[in-house]
N, C-alpha and C positions, 0 to 999 in steps of 0.2 A: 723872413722879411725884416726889414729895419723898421724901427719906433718908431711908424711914422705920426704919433702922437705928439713925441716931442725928438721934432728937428732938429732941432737945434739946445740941448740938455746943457742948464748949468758946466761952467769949467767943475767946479767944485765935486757937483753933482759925479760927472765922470773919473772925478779924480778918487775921490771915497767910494765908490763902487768898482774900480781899480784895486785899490790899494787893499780894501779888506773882502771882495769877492773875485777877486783873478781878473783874468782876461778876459776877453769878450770878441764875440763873432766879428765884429766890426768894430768902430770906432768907439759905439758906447751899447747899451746893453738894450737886445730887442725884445719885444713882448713874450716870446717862449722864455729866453731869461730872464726876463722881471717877475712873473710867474712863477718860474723855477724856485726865487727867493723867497716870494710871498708864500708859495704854498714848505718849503725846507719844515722840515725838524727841529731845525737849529733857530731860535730864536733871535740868533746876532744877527743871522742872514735875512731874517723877515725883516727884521729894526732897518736894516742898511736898504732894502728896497724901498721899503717904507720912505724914509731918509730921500731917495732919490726922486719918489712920486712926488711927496711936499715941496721940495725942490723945483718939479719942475712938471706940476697937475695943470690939466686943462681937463675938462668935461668929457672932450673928445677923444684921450687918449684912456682916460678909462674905460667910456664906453667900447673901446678897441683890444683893452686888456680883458673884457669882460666875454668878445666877442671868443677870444681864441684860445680862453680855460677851457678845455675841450674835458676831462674827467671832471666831476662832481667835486671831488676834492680840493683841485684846484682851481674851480670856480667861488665855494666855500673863501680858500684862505685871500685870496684876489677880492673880494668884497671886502672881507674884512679889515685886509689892509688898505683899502680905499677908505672906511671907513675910517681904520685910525688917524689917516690922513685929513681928512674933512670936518669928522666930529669932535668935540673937545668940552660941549657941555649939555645939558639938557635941553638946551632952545637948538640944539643944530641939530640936522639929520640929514642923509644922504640919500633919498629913495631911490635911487637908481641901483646903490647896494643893495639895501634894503630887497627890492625887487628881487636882485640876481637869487639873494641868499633863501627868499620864501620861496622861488620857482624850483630853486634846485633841494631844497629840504621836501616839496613836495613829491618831487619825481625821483631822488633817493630814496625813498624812506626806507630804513631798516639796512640799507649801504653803507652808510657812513660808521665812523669808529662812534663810541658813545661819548665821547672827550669834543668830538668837534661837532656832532647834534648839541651838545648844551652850548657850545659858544656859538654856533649859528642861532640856537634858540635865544641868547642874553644879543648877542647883535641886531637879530630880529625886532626887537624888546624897544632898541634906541624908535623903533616907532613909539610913539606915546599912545597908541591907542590898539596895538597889538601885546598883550602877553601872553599870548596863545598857546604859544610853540614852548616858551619856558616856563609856564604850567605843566605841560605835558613832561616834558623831563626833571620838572625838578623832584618829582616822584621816584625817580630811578637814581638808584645807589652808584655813586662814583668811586674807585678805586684810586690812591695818588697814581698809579702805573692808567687810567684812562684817563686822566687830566695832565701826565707830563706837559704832553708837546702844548697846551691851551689852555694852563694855570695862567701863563703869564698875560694872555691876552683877554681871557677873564675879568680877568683883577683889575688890567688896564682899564676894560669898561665901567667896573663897578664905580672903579675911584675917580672919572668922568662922572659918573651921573648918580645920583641923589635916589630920582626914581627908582631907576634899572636895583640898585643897590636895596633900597627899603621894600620891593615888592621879593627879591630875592630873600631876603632877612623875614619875610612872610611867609614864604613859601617853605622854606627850610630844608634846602636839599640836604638830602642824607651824603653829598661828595664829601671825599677827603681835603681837609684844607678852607672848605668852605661851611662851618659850622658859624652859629648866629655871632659868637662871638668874633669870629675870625672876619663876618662878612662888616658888624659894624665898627670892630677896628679900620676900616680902609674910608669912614666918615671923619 
């Protein structure tokens, strides 16, 4: 199906999603491939989806990205790249994320890799009145090989938000990368 969230997508918009993600089914890129990016390996490719949602967000086309994450997985990184899209400090939050990312940590549980339970847990967290979830994992030991693919979008949140950041630095997850030190250098 075509995006039919955004009809009508930034010139820009298709041109850098062009340019640094290939072709596309149609004229610009539909919800299976905006998906495809957000949930990638590859961090460039998330960044340029991302790139293309800010571009060219409405309410109603994430609620439609959100509809057609059909794996766990990639409902996971589909939230979270809405999120990076929307959120940018402590007074903002996105509960419609929010939502996707607590319903599907619930009905995963023990599916998911342990790298993308702690970033749905710290995404989670952008609630100010949930640290539920990254309580729960910040007791379990991270490996830098389970934090590859979601150091970077970790970090991105920590160095958004103040909170998320000083109750992590409380918690004190035993992960690679993210010892007290490392988590208050990102203040």
């Amino acid at each position: 199906p075509i995006y039919s969230g955004i009809a009508n997508p930034t010139p820009y918009a298709v041109f850098n999603w062009h340019k640094n993600m290939g072709s596309t089914q149609g004229t610009f890129a539909n919800e299976r491939e905006i998906i495809a990016a957000l949930s990638s390996s590859d961090a460039r490719k998330r960044s340029v989806a991302r790139g293309y949602l800010e571009m060219n967000q409405t309410e109603s086309s994430f609620e439609k990205l959100f509809t057609e994450a059909q794996s766990p997985v990639a409902a996971i990184w589909t939230a979270v790249g809405v999120l990076e899209v929307m959120v940018h400090t402590d007074e903002a939050t996105h509960t419609l994320s929010i939502a996707k990312i607590r319903e599907t940590l619930e009905k995963s549980a023990g599916s998911l890799t342990p790298g993308l339970e702690a970033l749905a847990a710290v995404a989670v967290a952008i609630d100010p009145m949930d640290t539920t979830y990254l309580e729960r994992v910040a007791n379990r030991p991270l490996s830098e090989k389970d934090l590859t693919e979601v150091a970077y979008d970790i970090t991105r949140i920590l160095k958004c938000s103040t909170r998320i950041r000083n109750k992590l630095f409380e918690l004190n997850p035993p992960w690679a990368g993210f010892a007290k030190a490392d988590i208050e250098a990102l203040g």
